[in-house]
SELUM-464987 format. One line per field, with one value per residue (C-alpha): residue number from 1; x, y, z; residue in one letter. Coordinates in pm, 1 decimal, padded with zeros to 6 digits, m for minus. Example, Ala and Ser with C-alpha at 12.3 -4.5 7.8 and 13.67 -1.06 7.14 Angstrom:
2
i = 1	2
xx = 01230.0	01367.0
yy = m00450.0	m00106.0
zz = 00780.0	00714.0
aa = A	S
***
This chain:
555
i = 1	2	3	4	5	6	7	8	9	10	11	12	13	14	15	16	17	18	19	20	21	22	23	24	25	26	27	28	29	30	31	32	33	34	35	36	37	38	39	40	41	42	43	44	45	46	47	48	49	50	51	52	53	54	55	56	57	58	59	60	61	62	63	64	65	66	67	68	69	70	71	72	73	74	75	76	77	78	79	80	81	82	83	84	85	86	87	88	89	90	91	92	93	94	95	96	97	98	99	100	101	102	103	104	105	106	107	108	109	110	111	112	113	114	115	116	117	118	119	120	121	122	123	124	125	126	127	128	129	130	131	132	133	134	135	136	137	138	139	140	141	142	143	144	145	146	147	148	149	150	151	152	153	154	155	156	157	158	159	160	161	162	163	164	165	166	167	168	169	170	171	172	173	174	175	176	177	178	179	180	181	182	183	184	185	186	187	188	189	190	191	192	193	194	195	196	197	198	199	200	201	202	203	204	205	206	207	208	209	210	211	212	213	214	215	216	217	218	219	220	221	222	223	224	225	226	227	228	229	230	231	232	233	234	235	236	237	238	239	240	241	242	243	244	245	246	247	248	249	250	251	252	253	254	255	256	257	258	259	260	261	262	263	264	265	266	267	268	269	270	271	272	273	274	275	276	277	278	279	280	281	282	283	284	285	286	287	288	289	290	291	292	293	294	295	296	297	298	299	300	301	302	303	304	305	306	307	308	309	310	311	312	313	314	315	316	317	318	319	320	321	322	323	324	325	326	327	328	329	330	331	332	333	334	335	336	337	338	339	340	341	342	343	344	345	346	347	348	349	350	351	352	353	354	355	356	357	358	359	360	361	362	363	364	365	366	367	368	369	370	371	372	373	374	375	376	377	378	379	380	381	382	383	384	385	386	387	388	389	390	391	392	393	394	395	396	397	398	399	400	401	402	403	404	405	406	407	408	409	410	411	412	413	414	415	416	417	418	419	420	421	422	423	424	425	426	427	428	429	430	431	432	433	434	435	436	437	438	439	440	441	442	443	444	445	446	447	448	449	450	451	452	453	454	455	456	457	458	459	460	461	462	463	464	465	466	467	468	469	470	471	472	473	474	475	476	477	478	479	480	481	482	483	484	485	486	487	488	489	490	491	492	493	494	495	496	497	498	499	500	501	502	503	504	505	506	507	508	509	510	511	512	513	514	515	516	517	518	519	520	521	522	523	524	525	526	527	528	529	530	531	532	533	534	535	536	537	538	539	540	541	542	543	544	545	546	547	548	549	550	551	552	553	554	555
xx = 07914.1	07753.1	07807.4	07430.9	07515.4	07816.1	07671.3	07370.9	07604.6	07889.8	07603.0	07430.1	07748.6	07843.6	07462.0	07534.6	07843.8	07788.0	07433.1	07520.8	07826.1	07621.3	07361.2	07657.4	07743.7	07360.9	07317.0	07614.3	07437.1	07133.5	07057.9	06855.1	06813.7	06714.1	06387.8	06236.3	05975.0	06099.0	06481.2	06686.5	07027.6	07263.1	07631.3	07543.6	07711.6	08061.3	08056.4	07996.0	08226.6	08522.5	08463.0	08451.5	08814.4	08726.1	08736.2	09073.8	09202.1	09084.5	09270.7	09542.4	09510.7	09468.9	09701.9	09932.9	09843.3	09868.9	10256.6	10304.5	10218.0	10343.1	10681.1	10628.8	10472.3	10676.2	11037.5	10938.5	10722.9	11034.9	11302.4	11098.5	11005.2	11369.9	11446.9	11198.8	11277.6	11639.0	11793.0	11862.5	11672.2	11553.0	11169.7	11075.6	10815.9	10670.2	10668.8	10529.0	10238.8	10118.2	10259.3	09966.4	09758.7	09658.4	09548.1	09217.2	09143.7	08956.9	09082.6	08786.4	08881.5	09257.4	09185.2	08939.3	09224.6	09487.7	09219.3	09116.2	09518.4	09741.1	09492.1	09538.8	09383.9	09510.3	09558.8	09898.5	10017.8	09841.7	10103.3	10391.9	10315.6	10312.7	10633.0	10874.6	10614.4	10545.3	10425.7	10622.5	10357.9	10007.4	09764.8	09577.6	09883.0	09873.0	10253.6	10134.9	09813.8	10071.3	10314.4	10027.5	09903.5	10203.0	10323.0	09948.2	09995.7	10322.1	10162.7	10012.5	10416.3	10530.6	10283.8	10386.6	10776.1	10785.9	10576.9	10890.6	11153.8	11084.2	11020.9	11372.2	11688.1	11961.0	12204.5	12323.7	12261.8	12540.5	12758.0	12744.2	12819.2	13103.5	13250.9	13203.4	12895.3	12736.4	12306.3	12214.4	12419.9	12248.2	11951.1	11943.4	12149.5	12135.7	11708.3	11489.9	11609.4	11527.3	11178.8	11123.8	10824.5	10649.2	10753.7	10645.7	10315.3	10268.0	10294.2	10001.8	09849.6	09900.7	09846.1	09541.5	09405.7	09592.1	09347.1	09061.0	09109.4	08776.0	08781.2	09132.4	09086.6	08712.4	08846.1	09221.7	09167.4	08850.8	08915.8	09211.6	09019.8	09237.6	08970.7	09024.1	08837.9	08597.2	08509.3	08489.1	08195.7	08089.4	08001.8	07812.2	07540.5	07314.0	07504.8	07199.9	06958.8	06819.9	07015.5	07299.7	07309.4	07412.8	07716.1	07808.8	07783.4	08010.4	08255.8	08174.2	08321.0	08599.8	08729.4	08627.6	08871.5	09155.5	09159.5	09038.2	09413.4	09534.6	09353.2	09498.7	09824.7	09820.8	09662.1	09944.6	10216.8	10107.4	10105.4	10448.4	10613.4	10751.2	10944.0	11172.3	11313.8	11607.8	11760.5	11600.9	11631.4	11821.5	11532.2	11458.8	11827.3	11881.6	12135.7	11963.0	12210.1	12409.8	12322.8	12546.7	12468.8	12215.7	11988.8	11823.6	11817.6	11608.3	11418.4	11337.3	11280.5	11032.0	10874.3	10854.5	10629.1	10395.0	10334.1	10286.8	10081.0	09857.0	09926.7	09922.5	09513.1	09399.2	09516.1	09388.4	09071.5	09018.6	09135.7	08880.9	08595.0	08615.6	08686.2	08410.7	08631.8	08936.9	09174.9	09475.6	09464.9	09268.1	09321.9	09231.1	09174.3	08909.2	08719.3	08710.1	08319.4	08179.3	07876.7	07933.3	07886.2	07603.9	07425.8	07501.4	07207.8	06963.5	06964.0	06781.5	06974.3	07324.4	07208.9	07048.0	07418.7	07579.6	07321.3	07349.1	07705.3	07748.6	07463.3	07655.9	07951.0	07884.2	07522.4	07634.9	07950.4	07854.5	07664.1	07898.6	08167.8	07867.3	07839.0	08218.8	08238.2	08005.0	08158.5	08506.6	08325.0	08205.1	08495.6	08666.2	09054.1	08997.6	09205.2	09024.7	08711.0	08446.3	08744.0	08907.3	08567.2	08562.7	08946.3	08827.0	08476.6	08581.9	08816.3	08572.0	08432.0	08839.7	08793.9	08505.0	08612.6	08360.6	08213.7	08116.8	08015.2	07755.0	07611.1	07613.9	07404.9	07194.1	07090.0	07011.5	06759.1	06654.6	06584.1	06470.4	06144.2	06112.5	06419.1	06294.7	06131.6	06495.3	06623.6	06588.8	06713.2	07024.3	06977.4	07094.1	07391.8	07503.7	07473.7	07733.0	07986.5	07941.2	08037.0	08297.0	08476.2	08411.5	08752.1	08898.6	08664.4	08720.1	09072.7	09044.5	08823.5	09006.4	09339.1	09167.7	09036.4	09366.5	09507.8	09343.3	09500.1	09295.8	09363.2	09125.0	08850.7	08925.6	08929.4	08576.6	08447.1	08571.2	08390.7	08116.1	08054.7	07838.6	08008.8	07759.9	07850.3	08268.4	08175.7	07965.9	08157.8	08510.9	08598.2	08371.5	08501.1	08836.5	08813.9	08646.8	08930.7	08990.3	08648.7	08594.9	08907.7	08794.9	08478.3	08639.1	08861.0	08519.9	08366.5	08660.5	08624.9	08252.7	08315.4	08557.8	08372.5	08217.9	08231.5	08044.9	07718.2	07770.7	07462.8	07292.1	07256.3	06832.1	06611.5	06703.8	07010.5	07290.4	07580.9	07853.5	08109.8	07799.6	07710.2	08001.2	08035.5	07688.9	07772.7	08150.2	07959.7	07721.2	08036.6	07894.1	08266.6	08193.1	07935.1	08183.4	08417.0	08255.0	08093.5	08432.1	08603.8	08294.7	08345.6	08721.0	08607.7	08446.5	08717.0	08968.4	08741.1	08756.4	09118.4	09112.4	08926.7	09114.8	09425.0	09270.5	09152.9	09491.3	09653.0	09428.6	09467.2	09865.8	09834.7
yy = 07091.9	06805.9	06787.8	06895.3	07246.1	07290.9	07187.5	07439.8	07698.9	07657.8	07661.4	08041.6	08161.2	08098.4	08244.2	08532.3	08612.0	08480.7	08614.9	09002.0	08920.5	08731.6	09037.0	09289.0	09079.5	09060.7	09397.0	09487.2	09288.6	09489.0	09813.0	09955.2	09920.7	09569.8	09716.6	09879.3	09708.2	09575.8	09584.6	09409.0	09230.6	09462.6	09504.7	09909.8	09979.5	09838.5	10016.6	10337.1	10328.5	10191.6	10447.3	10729.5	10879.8	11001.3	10625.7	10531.1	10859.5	10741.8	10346.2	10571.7	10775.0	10490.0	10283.6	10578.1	10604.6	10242.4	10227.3	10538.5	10488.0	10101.9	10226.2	10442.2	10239.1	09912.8	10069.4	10314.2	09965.0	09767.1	09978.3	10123.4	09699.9	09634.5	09971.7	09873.0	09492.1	09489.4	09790.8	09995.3	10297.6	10500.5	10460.9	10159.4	10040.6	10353.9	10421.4	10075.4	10149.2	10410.9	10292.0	10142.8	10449.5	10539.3	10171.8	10227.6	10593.7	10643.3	10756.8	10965.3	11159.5	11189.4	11325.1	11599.2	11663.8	11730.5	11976.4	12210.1	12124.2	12131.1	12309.9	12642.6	12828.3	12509.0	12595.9	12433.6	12649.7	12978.7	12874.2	12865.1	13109.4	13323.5	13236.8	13181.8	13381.6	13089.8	12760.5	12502.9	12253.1	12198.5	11934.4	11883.8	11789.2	11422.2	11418.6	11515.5	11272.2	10995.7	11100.6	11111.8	10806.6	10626.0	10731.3	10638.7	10319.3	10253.2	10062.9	09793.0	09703.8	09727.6	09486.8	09169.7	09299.9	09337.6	08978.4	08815.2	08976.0	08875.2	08514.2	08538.4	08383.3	08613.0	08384.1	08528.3	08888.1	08835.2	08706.1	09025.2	09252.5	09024.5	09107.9	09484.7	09563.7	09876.9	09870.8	10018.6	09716.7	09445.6	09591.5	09689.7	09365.1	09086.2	09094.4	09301.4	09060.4	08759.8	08926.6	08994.1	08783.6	08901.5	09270.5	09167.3	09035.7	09390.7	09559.2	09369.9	09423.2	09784.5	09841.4	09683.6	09928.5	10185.6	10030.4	10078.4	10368.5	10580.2	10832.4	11007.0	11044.0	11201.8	11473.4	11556.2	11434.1	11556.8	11934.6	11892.6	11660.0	11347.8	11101.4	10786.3	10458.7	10449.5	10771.5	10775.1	10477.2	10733.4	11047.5	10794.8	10758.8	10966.7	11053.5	10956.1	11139.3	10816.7	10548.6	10461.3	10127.0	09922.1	10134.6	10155.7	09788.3	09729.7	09885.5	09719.5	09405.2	09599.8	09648.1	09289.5	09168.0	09319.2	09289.8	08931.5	08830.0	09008.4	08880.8	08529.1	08599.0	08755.5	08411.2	08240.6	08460.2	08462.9	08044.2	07985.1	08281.6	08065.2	07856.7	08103.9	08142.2	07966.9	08098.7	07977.7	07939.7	08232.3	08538.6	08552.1	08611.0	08847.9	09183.3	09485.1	09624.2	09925.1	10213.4	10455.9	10846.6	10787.0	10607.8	10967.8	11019.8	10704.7	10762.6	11157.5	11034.7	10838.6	11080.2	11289.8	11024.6	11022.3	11352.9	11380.4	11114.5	11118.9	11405.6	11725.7	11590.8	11483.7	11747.0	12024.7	11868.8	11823.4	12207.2	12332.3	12141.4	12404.1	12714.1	12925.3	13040.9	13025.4	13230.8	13448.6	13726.2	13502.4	13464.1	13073.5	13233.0	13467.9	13234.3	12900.5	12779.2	12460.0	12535.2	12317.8	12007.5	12156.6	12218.9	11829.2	11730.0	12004.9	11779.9	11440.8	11256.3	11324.9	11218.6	10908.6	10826.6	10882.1	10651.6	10369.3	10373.1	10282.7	10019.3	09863.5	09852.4	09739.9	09445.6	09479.7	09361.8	09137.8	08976.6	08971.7	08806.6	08537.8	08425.1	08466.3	08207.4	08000.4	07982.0	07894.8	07610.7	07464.5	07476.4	07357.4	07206.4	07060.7	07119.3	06935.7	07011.4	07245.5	07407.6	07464.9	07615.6	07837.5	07972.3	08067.8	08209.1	08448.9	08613.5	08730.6	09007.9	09152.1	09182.6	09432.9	09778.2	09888.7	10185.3	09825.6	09604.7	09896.8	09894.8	09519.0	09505.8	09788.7	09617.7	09308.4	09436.9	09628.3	09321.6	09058.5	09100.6	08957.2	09192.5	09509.9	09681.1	09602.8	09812.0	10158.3	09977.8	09915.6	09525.6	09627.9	09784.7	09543.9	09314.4	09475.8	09518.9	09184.6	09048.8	09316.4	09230.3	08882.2	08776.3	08949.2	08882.4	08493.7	08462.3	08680.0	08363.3	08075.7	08197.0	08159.5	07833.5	07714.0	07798.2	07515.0	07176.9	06963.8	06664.6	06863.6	06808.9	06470.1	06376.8	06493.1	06283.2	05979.9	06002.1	06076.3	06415.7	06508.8	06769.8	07063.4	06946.1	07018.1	07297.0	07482.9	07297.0	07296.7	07523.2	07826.3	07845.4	07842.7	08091.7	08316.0	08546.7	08542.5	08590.2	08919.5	09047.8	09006.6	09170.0	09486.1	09481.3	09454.0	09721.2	09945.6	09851.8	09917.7	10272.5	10356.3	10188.7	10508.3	10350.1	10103.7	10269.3	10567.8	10377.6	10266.7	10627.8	10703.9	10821.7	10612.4	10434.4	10665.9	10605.4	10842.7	10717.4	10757.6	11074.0	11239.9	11158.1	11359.1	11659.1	11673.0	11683.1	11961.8	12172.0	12166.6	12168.8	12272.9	11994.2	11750.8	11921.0	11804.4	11521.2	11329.8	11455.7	11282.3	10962.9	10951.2	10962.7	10640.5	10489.0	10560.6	10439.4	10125.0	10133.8	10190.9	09850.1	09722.5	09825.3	09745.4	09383.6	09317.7	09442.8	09201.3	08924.6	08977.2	09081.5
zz = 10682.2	10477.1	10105.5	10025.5	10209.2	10035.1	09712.3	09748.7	09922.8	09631.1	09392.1	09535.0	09499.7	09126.2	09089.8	09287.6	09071.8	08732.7	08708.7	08717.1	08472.5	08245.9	08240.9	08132.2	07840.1	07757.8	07772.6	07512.4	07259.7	07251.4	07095.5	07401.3	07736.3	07865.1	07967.3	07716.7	07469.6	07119.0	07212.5	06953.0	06932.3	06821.1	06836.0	06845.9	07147.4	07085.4	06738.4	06933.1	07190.2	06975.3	06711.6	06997.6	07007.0	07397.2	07425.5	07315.1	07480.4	07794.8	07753.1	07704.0	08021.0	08207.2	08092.4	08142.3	08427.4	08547.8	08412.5	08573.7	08934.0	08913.4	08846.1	09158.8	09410.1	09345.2	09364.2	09627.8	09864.2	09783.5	09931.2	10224.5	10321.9	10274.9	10551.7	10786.8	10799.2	10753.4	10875.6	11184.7	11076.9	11445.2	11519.4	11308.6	11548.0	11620.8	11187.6	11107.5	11252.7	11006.2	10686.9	10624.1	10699.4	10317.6	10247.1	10467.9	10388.1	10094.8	09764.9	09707.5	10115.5	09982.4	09683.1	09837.8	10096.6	09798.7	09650.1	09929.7	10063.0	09716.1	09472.3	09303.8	09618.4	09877.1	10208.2	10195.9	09843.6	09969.3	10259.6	10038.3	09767.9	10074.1	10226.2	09899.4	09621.1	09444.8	09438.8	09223.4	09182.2	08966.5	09081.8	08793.9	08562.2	08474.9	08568.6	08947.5	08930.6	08870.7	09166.1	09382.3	09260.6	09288.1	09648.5	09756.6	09625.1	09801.4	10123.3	09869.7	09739.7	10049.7	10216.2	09966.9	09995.0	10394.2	10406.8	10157.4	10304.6	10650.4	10547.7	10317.0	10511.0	10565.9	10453.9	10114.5	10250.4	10535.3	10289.6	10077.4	10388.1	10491.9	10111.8	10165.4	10048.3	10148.6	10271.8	09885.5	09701.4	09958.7	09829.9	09495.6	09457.3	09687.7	09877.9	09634.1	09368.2	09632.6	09645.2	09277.9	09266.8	09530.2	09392.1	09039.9	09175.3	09366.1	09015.2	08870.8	09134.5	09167.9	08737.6	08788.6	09055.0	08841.9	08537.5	08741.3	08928.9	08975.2	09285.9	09238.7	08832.9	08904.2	09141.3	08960.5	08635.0	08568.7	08608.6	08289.6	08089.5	08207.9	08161.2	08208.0	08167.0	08514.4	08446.7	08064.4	08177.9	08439.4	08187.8	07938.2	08195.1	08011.0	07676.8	07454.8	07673.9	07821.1	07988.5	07770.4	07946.9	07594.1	07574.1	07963.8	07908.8	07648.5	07815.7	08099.6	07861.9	07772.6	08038.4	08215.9	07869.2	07985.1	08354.0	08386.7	08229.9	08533.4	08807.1	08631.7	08628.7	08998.6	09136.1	08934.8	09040.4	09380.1	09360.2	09275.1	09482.0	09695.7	09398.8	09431.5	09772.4	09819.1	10126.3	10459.8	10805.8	10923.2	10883.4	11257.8	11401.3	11148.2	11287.3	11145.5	10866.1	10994.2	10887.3	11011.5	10942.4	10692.5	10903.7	10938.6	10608.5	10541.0	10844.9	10705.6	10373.9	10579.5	10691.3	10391.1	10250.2	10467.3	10503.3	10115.2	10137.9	10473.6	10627.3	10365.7	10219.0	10563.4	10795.6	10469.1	10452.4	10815.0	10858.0	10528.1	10721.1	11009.8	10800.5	10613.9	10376.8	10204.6	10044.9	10013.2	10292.1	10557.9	10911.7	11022.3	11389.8	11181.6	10957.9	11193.5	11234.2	11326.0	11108.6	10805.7	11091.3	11173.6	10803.5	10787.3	10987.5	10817.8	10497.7	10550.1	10309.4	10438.7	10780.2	10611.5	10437.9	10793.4	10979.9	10660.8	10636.7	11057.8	10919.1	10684.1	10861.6	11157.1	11079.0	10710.0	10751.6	11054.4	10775.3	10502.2	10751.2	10818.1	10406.8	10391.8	10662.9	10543.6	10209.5	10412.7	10560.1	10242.9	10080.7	10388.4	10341.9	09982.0	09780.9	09409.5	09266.6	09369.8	09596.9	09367.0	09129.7	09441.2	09444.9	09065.4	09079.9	09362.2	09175.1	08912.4	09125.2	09154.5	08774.4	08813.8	08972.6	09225.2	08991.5	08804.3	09035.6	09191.5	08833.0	08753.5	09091.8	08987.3	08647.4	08860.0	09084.4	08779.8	08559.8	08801.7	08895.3	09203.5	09366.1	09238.1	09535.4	09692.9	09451.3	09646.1	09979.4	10140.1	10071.8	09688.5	09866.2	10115.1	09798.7	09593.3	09916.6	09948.3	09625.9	09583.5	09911.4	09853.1	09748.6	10046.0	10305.1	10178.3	10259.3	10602.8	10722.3	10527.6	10724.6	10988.0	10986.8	10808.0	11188.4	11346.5	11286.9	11148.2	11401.3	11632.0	11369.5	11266.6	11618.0	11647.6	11322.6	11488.3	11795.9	11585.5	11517.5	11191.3	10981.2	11129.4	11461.9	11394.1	11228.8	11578.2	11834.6	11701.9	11362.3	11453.9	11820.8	11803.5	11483.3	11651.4	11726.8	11337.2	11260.5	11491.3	11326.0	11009.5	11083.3	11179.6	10859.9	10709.0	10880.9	10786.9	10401.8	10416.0	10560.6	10327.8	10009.5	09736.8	09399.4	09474.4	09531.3	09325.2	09048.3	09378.8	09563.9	09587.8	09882.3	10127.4	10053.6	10085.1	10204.2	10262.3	09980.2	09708.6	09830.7	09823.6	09471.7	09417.6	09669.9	09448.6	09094.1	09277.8	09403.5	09750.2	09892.9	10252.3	10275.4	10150.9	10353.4	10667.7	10571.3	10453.3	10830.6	10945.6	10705.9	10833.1	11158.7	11121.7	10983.4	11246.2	11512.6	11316.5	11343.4	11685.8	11781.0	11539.6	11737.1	12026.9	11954.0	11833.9	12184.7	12320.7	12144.6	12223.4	12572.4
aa = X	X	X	X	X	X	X	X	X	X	X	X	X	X	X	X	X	X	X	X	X	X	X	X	X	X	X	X	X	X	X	X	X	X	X	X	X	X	X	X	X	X	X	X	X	X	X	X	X	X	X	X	X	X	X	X	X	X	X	X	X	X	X	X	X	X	X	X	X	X	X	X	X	X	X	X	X	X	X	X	X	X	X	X	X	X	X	X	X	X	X	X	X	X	X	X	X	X	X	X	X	X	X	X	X	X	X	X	X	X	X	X	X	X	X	X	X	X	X	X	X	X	X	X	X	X	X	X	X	X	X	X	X	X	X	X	X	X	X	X	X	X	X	X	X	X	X	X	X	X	X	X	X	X	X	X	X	X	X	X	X	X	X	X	X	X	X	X	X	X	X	X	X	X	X	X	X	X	X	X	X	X	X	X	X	X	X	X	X	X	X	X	X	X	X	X	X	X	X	X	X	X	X	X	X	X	X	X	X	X	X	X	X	X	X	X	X	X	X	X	X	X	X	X	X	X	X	X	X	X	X	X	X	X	X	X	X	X	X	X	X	X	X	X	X	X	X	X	X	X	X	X	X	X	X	X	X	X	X	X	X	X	X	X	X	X	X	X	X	X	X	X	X	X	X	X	X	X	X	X	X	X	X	X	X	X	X	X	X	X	X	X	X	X	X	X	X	X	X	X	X	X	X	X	X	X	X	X	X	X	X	X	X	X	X	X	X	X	X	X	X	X	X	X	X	X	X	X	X	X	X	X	X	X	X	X	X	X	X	X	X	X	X	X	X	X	X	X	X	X	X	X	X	X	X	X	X	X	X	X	X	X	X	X	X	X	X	X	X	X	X	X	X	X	X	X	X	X	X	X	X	X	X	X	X	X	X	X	X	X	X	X	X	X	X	X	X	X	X	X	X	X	X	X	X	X	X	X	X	X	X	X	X	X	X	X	X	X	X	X	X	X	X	X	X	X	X	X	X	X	X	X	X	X	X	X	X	X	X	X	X	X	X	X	X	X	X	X	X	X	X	X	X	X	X	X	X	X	X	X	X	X	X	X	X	X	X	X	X	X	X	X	X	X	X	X	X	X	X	X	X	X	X	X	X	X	X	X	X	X	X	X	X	X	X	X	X	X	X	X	X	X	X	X	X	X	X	X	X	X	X	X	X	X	X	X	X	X	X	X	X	X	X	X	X	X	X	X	X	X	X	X	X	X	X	X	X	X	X	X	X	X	X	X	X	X	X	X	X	X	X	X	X	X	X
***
């Protein structure tokens, strides 16, 4: 690609990420909405929402709430990567392949399968109230929204733990067994400490999500009063009886202060992980650690996670969508029906959000994948100047929760003339995906490319090639595998997305993630019910071609 295009397709992006930032902080500083007549600068809307006590209770929540699950997730990741990579425990092929399960189902699905599963009147605790004449759990206690929070989390530490741990020589590891020491003191002693790092970038990572966390505090916080920040932002829609957009946006700031510092200190983490690995060479020859006996205990504690975590909300919800009621005293065999499928397609806009959300997914992400890949190609291998810009800017949007980044988009085709018949479409949707999943998408495609030696492409600008002419003949074609792979990552975000178009949802633009919000907040639970069965549905026939362009690929 020639330095013009990269110039002008560097340049779009900073544009397409600094403008809807920029209009956030803008709107703080006024006392109205950015659209009415004689707005004013005012600092109004910081001295209301730091004078609220709501406010600070919600930072509290959430930061609670962040600690919480981090100490969770990260101990919890750490030991199950060090079991699965290490160890002899029975069935770790067949088990790795679902570990990852809860990372592509959406929060806001899991957290409707706890409720109709683990609620007061749950399938599951009608189950066991019925059985032992009690039921020893309450969902709505913050205590249990942090447990469930934290085990959800788990796949995320265990992704940057299993990744170290296989790349960690086994060197100092033997040693220790050769002394005596049993599989919980190589552990706890000799690899998670190896790893610590990569385990202590996993917690940022993980209080950060905790920070922002929207979809699982709106369903079991909300019904307690556990508000937290996201949806602290989410109740103020409205507050003043217009659009409280000067204090929504001052939060907006808020909470842009305080998770900016952590995006920076993940990207720096993540940067010098490698500093600390001492002990090479060896990883691949590795014996798995013996075991013995409690080999089945590891492999049923295992278990027990995931079906806290996957299997009790999916299989509930999945089982509520096909019953008409619910209750103690019913018969499933009595009450099963098929009708709440059926009541989907009698309401135009829930067929709309089924129909958009395939759309998105499938030429929506087609398209994202394209700008990601054209950003990878202007940024190319360099490793100075605007490439670096780049590595920078695209972090921003990680900064913004979705619940934010839907809004920011929403004041842009709002404010900017020109894009405000777009507003009401799906192009103000795919636009907020976009930038959300930009970081993401980026480094699915710059993996990609980074696979191709470059000798191949030098060897084409000797005999003469132009830059566009590598770039079609030699980059794109032998990425291709990597690009159609990242697509259907894509198209498995995009299904799964809700926050982000929860301030987009109108006539016309639903998607499923939005809309559930609204059918939630209406108490339509047989609708959302179905219509979340229907949503996972989509998202494990993403996995599947996932799966099966994988096999593929390795067959």
């Amino acid at each position: 690609m020639s330095k013009t295009v990269s110039t002008m397709v560097i340049a779009l992006l900073a544009l397409a990420i600094l403008y809807p930032i920029g209009l956030v902080v803008y709107q703080s500083f006024l006392d109205n909405p950015f659209f009415q007549p004689n707005v004013q600068w005012s600092t109004f809307g910081y001295e209301f929402v730091f004078s609220d006590p709501d406010f600070w209770t919600a930072v509290w929540n959430s930061v609670q709430i962040a600690v919480g699950m981090t100490l969770i997730a990260v101990p919890v990741g750490g030991l199950l990567a060090f079991v699965m990579t290490r160890t002899d425990v029975p069935f770790r092929r067949l088990v790795e392949g679902f570990i990852l399960t809860p990372l592509f189902i959406s929060p806001m699905i899991l957290a409707f399968g706890y409720v109709v599963s683990a609620g007061p009147v749950g399938i599951f605790s009608v189950w066991f109230e019925s059985i032992f004449g009690f039921v020893p759990w309450y969902l709505y206690s913050k205590t249990t929204f942090i447990v469930i929070a934290g085990l959800t989390h788990v796949p995320h530490a265990y992704i940057y733990a299993s990744a170290a741990l296989q790349n960690l020589g086994s060197d100092v590891e033997e040693a220790a067994r050769i002394s005596g020491a049993g599989p919980a003191r190589v552990a706890l002693t000799v690899s998670l400490p190896m790893i610590l790092p990569s385990l202590l970038f996993a917690a940022v990572l993980i209080f950060f999500m905790g920070f922002e966390m929207f979809g699982l505090a709106l369903i079991l916080g909300d019904p307690e009063g556990i508000t937290v920040i996201a949806t602290y932002l989410y109740k103020l829609t409205n507050i003043l009886g217009t659009p409280s957009y000067q204090l929504m946006a001052a939060v907006v700031v808020f909470m842009l202060a305080v998770t900016l510092p952590l995006v920076w200190i993940q990207r720096k983490m993540l940067r010098s992980a490698n500093k600390y690995i001492s002990v090479k060479g060896k990883a691949a020859a590795q014996r798995p650690l013996k075991l013995g006996p409690w080999r089945w205990v590891a492999f049923a504690l295992i278990l027990l996670w995931m079906f806290v975590t996957v299997i009790v909300p999916v299989a509930g919800l999945i089982l509520r969508s096909v019953l008409s009621t619910w209750g103690q005293g019913v018969s499933i065999f009595e009450v099963m029906t098929l009708d709440h499928f059926r009541q989907l397609f009698q309401f135009p806009q829930i067929t709309r959000s089924m129909v958009n959300t395939l759309l998105m997914a499938t030429l929506g992400g087609a398209a994202a994948v394209a700008v990601y890949t054209l950003l990878a190609l202007a940024v190319g291998r360099k490793t100075e100047g605007a490439a670096k810009f780049v590595d920078y800017i695209v972090m921003l949007p990680r900064a913004m929760p979705g619940l934010i980044a839907g809004l920011a988009i929403f004041w842009v085709f709002l404010f900017t003339p020109i894009l405000g018949d777009m507003r009401q479409t799906l192009v103000s949707v795919w636009t907020a995906y976009t930038l959300v999943w930009l970081a993401y998408g980026l480094r699915l495609i710059t993996t990609s490319f980074m696979q191709i030696s470059p000798d191949l492409q030098e060897a084409a600008r000797v005999a003469g090639a132009s830059a566009g002419r590598v770039s079609r003949d030699i980059t794109l074609p032998l990425a291709r595998a990597g690009i159609i792979g990242s697509w259907l990552l894509i198209f498995i975000a995009f299904t799964r997305e809700y926050s982000t178009g929860v301030y987009l949802l109108s006539p016309g633009s639903e998607t499923i993630g939005a809309l559930l919000v609204s059918l939630w907040a209406g108490g339509n639970i047989n609708a959302v019910t179905a219509l979340a069965t229907v949503n996972l549905g989509f998202i494990i026939v993403g996995l599947a071609m996932l799966w099966k362009f994988g096999d593929r690929r390795n067959g």
